[in-house]
VODREN-54065 format. One record per residue (C-alpha): residue number from 1; x negated, y negated, z. Coordinates in Angstrom, 2 decimals. Layout:
BEGIN
NUM_X_Y_Z
...
//
This chain:
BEGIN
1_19.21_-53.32_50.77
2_16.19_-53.20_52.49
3_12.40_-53.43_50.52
4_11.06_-50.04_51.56
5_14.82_-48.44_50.01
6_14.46_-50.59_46.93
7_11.06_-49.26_46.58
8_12.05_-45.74_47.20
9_14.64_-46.27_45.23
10_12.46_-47.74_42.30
11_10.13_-44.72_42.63
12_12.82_-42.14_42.54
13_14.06_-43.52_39.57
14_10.39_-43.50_37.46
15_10.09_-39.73_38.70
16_13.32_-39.17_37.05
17_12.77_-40.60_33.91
18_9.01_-38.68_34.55
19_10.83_-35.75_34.46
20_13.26_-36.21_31.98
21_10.59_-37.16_29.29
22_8.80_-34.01_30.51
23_12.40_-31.72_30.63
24_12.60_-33.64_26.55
25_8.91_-32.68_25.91
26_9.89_-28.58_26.90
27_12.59_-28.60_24.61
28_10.78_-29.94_22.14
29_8.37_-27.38_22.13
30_10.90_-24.31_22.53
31_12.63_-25.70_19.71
32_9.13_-25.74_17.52
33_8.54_-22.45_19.43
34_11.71_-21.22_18.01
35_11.27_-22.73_14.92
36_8.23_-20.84_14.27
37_9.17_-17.46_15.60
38_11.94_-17.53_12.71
39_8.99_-18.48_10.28
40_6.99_-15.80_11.47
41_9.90_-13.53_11.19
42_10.46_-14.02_7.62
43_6.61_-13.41_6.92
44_6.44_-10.60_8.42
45_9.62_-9.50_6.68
46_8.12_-10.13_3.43
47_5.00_-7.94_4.43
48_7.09_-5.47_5.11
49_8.59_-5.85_1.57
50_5.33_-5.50_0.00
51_3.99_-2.57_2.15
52_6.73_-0.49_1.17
53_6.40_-1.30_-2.63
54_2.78_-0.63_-2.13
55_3.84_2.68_-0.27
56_6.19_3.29_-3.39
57_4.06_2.44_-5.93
58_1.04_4.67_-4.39
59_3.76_7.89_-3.98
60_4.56_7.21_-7.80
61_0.95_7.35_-8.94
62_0.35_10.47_-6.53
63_2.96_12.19_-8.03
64_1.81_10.97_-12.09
65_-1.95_12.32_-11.02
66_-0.08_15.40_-9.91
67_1.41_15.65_-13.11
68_-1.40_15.07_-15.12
69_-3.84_17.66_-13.17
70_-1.07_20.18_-13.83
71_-1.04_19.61_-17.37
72_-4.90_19.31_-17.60
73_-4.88_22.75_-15.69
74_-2.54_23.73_-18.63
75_-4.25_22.25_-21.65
76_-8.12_24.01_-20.09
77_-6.68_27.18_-19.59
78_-5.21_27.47_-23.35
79_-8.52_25.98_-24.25
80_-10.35_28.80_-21.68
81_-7.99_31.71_-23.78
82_-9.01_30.31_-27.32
83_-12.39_30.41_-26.55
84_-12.76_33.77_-25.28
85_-10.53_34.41_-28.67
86_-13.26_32.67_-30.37
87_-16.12_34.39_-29.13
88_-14.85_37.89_-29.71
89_-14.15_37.12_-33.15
90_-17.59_35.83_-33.98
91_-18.68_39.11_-31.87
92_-16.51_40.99_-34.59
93_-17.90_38.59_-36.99
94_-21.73_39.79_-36.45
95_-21.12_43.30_-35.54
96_-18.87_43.58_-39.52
97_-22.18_41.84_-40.84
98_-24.86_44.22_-39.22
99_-22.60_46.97_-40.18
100_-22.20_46.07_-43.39
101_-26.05_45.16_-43.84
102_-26.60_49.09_-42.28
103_-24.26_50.32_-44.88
104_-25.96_48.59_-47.94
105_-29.14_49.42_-46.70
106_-28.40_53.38_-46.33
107_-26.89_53.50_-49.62
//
């Protein structure tokens, strides 16, 4: 074999292994690539977990303040009736006393 083939040969063979280290290297990044992808898919599964309990958790406390303001609404409006009650029996009240006072007086 001639020198100028051997050394041809020679640098054939380093650009080979050149680009098998690289061809290694690439897979070993798509791997970590992949790797994390997966990772990042399971986080962002778990946020999605959490959202919707947040999401459930805020309907569920929409729907108790609901609640509650209807009963409120309930509970002022018997307390609105009692004290209209209220005042017209102290208007009763002071209109049995000044008639009463009117009476004792004219007799």
């Amino acid at each position: 074999m001639e020198r100028q083939e051997f050394v041809n040969l020679l640098a054939n063979v380093q650009l080979q292994k050149e680009r098998l280290a690289n061809a290694d290297q690439q897979i070993g990044l798509y791997k970590k690539l992949d790797t994390d992808q997966k990772r990042l898919l399971v986080v962002h599964k778990d946020r999605i977990k959490e959202l919707e309990s947040y999401i459930a958790s805020a309907d569920k406390l929409i729907a108790d303040f609901k609640t509650t303001m209807e009963q409120t609404e309930l509970v002022l409006e018997e307390s609105d009736k009692n004290l209209k009650f209220e005042k017209r029996l102290s208007r009763y009240k002071t209109e049995f006393i000044v008639g009463g006072v009117l009476v004792w007086l004219l007799w």
